[in-house]
C-alpha positions as a Markdown table, in Angstrom:
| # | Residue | x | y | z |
|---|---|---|---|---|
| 1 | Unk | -23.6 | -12.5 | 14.0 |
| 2 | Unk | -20.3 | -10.2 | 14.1 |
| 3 | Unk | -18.5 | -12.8 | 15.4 |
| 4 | Unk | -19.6 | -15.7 | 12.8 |
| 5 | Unk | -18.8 | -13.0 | 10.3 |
| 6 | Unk | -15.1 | -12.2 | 11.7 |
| 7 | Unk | -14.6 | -16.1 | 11.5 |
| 8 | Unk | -15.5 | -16.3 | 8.2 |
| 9 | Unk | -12.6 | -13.4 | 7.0 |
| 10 | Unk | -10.3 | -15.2 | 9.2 |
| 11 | Unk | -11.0 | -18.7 | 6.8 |
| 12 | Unk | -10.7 | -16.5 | 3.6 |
| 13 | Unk | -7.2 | -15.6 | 4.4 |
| 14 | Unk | -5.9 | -18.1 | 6.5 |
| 15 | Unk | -3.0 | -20.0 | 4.9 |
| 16 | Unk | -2.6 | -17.2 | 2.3 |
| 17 | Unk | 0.6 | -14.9 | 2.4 |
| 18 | Unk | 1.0 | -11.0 | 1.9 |
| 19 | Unk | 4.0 | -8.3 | 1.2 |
| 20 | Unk | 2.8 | -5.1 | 2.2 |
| 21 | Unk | 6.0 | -2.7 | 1.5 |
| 22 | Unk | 6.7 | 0.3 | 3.6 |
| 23 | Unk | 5.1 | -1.9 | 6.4 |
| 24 | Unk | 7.2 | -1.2 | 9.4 |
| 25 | Unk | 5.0 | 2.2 | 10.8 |
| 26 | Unk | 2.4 | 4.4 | 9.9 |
| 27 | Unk | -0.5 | 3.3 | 7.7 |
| 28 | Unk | 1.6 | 0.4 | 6.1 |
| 29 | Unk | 2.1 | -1.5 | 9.7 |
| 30 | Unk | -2.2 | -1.0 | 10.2 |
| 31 | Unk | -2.8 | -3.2 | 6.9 |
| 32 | Unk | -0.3 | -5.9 | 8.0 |
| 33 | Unk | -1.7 | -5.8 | 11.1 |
| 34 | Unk | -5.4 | -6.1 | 9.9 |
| 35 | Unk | -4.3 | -8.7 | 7.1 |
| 36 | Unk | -2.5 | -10.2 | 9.9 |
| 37 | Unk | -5.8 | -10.3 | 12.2 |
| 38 | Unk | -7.8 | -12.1 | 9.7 |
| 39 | Unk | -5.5 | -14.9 | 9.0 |
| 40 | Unk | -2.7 | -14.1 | 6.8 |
| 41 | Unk | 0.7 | -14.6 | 7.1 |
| 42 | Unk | 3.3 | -11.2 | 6.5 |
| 43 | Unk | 6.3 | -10.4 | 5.1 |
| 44 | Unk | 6.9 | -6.6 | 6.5 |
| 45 | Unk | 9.0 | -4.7 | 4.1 |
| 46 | Unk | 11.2 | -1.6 | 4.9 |
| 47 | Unk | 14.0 | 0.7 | 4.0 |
| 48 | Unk | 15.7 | 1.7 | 7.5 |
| 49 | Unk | 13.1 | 1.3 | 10.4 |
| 50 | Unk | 14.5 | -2.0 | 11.3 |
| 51 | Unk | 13.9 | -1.7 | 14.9 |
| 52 | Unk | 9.8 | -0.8 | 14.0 |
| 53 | Unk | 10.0 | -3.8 | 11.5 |
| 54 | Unk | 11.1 | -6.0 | 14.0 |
| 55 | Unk | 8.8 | -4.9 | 16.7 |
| 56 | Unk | 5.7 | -5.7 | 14.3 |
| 57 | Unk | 6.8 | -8.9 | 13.4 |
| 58 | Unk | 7.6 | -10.0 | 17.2 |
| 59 | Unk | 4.1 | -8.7 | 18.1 |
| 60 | Unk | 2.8 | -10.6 | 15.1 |
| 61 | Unk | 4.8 | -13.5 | 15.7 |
| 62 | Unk | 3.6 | -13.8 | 19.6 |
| 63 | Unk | -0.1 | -13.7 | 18.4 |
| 64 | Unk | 0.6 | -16.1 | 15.7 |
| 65 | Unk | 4.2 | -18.1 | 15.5 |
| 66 | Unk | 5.6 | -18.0 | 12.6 |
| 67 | Unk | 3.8 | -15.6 | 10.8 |
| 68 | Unk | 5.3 | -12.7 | 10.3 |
| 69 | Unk | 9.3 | -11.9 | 8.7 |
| 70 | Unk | 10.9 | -8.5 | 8.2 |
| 71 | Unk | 12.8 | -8.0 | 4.7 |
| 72 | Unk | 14.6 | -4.8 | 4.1 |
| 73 | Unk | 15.3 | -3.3 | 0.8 |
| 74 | Unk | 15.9 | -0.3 | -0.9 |
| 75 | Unk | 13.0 | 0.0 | -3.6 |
| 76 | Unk | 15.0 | 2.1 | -6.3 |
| 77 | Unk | 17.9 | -0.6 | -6.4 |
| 78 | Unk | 16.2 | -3.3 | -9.1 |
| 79 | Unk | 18.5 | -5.9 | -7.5 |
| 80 | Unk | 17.1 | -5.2 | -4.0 |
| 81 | Unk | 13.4 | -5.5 | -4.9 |
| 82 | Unk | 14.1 | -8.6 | -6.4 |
| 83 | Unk | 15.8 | -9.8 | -3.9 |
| 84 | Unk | 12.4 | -8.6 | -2.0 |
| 85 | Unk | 10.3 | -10.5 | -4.3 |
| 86 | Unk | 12.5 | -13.9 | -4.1 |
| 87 | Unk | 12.3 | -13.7 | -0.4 |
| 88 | Unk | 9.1 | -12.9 | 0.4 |
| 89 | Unk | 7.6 | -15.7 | -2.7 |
| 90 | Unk | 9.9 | -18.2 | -0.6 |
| 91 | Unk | 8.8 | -16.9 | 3.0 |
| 92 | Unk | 5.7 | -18.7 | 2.7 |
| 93 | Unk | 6.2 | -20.7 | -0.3 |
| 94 | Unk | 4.4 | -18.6 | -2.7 |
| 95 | Unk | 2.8 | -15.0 | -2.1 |
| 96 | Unk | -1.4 | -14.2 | -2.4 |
| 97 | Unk | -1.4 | -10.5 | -2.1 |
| 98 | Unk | 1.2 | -7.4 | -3.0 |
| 99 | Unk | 0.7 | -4.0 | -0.9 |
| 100 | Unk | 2.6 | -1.2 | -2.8 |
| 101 | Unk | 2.1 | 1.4 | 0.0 |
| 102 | Unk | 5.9 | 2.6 | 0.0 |
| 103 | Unk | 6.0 | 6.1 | -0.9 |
| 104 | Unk | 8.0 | 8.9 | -0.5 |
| 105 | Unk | 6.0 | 12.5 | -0.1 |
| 106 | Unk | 7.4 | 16.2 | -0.1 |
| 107 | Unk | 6.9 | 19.4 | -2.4 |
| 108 | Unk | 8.7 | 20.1 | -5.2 |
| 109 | Unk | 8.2 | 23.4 | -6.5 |
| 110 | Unk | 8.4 | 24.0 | -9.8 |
| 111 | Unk | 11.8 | 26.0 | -10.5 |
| 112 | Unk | 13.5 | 24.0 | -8.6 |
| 113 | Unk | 12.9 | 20.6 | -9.1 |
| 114 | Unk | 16.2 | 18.7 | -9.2 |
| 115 | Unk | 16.8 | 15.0 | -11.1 |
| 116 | Unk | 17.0 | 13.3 | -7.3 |
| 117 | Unk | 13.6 | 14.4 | -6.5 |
| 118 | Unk | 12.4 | 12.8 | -9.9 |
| 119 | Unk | 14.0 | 10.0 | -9.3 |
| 120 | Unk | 13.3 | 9.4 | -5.5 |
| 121 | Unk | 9.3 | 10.2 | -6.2 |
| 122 | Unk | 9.1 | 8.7 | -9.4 |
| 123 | Unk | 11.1 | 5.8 | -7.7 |
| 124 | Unk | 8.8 | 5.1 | -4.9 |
| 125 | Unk | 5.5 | 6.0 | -6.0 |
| 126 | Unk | 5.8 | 4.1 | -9.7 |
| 127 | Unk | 8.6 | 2.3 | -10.5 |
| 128 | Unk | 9.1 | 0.0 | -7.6 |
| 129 | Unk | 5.2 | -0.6 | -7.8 |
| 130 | Unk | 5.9 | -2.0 | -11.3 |
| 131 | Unk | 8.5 | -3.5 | -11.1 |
| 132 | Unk | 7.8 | -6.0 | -8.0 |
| 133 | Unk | 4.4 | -6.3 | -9.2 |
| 134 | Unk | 6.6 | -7.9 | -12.4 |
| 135 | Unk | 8.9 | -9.9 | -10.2 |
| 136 | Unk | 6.0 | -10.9 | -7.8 |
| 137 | Unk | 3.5 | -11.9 | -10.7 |
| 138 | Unk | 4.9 | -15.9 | -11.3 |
| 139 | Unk | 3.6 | -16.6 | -7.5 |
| 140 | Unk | 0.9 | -14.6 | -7.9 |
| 141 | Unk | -0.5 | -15.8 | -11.0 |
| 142 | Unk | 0.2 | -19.3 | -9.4 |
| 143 | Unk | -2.4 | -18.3 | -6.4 |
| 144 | Unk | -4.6 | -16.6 | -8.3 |
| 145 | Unk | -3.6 | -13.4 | -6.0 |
| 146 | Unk | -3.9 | -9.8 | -5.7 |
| 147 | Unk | -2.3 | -6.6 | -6.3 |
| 148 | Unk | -3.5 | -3.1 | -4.2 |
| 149 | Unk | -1.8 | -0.1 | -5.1 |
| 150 | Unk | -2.1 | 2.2 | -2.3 |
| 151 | Unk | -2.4 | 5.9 | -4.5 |
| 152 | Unk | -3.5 | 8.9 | -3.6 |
| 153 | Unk | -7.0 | 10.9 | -4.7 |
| 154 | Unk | -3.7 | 13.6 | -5.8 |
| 155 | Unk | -3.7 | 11.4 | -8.7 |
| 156 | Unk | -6.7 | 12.7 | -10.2 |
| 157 | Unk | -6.7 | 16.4 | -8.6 |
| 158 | Unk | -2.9 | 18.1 | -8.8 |
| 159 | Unk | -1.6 | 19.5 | -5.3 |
| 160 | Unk | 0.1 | 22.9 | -5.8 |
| 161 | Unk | 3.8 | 22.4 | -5.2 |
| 162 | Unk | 4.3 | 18.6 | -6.0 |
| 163 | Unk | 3.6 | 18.0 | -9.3 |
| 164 | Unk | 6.5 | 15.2 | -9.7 |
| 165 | Unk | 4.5 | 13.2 | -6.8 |
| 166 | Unk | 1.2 | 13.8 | -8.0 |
| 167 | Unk | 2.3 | 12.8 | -11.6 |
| 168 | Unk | 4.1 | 9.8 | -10.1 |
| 169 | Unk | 1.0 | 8.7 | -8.5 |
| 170 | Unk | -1.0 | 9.0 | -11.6 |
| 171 | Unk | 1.0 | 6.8 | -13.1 |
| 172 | Unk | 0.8 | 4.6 | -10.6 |
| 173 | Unk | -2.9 | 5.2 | -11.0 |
| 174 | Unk | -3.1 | 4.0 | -14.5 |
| 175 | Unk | -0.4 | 1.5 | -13.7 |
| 176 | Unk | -3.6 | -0.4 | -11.8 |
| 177 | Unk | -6.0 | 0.1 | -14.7 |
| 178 | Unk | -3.1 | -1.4 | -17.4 |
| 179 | Unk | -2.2 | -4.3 | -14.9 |
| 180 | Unk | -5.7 | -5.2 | -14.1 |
| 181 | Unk | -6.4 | -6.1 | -18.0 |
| 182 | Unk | -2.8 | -7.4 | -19.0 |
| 183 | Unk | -2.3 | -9.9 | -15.8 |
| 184 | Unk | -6.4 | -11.1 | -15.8 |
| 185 | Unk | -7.8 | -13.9 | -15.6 |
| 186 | Unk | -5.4 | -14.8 | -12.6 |
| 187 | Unk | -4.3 | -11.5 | -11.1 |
| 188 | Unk | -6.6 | -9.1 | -9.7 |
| 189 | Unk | -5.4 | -5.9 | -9.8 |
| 190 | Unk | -6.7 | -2.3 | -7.5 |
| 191 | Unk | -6.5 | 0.6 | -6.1 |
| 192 | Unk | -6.8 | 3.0 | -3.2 |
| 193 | Unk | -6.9 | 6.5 | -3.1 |
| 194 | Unk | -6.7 | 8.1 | 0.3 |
| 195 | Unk | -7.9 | 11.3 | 1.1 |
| 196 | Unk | -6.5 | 13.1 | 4.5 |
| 197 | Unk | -5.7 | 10.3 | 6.7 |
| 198 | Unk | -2.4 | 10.8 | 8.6 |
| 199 | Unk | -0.9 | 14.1 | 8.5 |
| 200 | Unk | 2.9 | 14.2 | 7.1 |
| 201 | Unk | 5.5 | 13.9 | 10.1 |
| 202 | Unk | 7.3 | 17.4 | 9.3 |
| 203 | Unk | 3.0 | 18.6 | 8.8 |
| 204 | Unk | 2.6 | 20.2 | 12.5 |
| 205 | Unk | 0.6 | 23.6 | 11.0 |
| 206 | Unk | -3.0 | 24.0 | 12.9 |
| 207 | Unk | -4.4 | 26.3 | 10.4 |
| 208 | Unk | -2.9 | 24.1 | 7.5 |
| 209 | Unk | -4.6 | 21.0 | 9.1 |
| 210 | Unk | -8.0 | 23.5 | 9.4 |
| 211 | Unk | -7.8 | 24.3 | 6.2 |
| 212 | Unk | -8.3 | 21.0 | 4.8 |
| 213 | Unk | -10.2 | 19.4 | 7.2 |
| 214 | Unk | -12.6 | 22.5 | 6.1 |
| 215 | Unk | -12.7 | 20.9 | 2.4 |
| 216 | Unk | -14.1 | 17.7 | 3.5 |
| 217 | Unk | -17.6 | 16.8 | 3.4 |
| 218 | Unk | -17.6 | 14.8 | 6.8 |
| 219 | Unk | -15.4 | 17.1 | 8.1 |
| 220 | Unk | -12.9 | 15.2 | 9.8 |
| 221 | Unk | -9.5 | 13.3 | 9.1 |
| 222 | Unk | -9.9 | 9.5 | 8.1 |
| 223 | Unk | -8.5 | 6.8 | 9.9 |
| 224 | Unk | -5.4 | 3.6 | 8.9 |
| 225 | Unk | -7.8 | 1.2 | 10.2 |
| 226 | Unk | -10.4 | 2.7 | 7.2 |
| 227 | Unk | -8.0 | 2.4 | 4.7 |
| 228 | Unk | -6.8 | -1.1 | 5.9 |
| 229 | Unk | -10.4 | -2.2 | 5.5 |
| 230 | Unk | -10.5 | -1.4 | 2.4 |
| 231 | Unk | -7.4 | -3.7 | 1.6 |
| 232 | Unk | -8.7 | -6.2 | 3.0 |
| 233 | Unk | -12.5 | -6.0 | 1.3 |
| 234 | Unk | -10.3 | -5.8 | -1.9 |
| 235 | Unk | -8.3 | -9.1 | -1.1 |
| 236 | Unk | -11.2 | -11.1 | -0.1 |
| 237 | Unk | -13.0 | -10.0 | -3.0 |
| 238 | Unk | -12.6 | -12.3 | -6.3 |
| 239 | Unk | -14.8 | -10.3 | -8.9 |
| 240 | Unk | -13.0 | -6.9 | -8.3 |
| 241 | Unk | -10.2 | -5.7 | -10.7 |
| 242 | Unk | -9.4 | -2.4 | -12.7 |
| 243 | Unk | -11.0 | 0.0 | -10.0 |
| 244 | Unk | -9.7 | 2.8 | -7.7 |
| 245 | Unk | -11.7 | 3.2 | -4.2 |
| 246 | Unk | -11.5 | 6.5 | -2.5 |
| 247 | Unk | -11.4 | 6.9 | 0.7 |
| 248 | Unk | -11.2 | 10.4 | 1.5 |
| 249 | Unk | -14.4 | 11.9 | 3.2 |
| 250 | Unk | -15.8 | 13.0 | 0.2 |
| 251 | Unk | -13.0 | 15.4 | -0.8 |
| 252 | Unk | -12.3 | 14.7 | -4.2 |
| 253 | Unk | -16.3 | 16.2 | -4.6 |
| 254 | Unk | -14.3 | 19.7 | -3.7 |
């Protein structure tokens, strides 16, 4: 029964293409790889891993030939995510599915906020999600495609200290809600709010990590693979638009 049901994701995205930005480590290279697993072809965006980029599209390429390119791009440069867009709609001739999971993620405390934080948070988190959405929409309203914003459950409950990423995120929250009613019937449009899933890199506190894990209901850290099941239960499924899934363990109940 598993295995009949595995083979019937693998037909719902085979032949169908994806852009998952920010792909190249972390949580972003777990939904290619997962997209990748049931049938769909990549195009792995990133800023400057290039030799983690590469690595996921040669592992990706040796299960599947062919399937999987690198693009690299700087997000905040307009011209480069268009660029992005044109060459990842021509990768596979068209595009099914946009990932915004790029993101950048550091404190800001208020005081001393500076106009390059704005713009770097504000920049990864909401415009770049707009704006390839816009320059991806053509080939995706050609496919009758999706759009998952990957967000944050800081987008509806304010984390002291970064208040520019946590507003940047609710916009990119109500970015989804906007998008799924001005791009339907063709695009489907969602969301996905991670709780405590990977800790930051520069994040190697004990009693930091404690002290949330202690304000979550099943009490322990998620995992990529949850959250790249949940992309890919939202780009197999057609009658799903407008809505933000949580995945965070129950914390947002805290």
């Amino acid at each position: 029964m598993i295995a009949f049901f595995d083979f019937c994701r693998l037909m719902l995205l085979s032949n169908k293409s994806a852009l998952v930005t920010g792909a190249a480590e972390r949580l972003g290279a777990q939904v290619a790889r997962t997209l990748h697993q049931n049938g769909a072809n990549l195009i792995i965006h990133y800023r400057s891993s290039t030799g983690a980029a590469q690595a996921l599209v040669n592992e990706l390429n040796q299960q599947r030939r062919n399937s999987a390119v690198a693009v690299g791009a700087d997000l905040a440069s307009l011209q480069e995510l268009e660029r992005l867009a044109a060459t990842a709609c021509a990768a596979f001739d068209g595009l099914d599915l946009l990932v915004n999971n790029a993101s950048s993620f550091y404190p800001t405390p208020f005081g001393e906020i500076d106009l390059q934080q704005w713009d770097d948070l504000i920049a990864s988190n909401y415009r770049a999600p707009l704006f390839l959405s816009q320059a991806c929409h053509p080939a995706l309203k050609s496919s009758a495609g999706g759009i998952i914003n990957l967000l944050d459950i800081y987008a509806s409950k304010p984390l002291k200290r970064h208040s520019v990423y946590c507003s940047a995120k609710a916009a990119s929250q109500m970015l989804v809600k906007s998008l799924a009613l001005e791009l339907a019937p063709e695009v489907r449009v969602n969301g996905i709010a991670p709780g405590a899933i990977l800790w930051p890199d520069a994040d190697d506190s004990a009693e930091h990590q404690q002290s949330v894990l202690d304000k979550i209901p099943l009490a322990r850290c998620g995992l990529p693979r949850d959250i790249a099941a949940t992309v890919l239960f939202l780009a197999t499924s057609d009658y799903i638009t407008g809505e933000i899934i949580r995945v965070d363990g129950g914390r947002l109940l805290r």
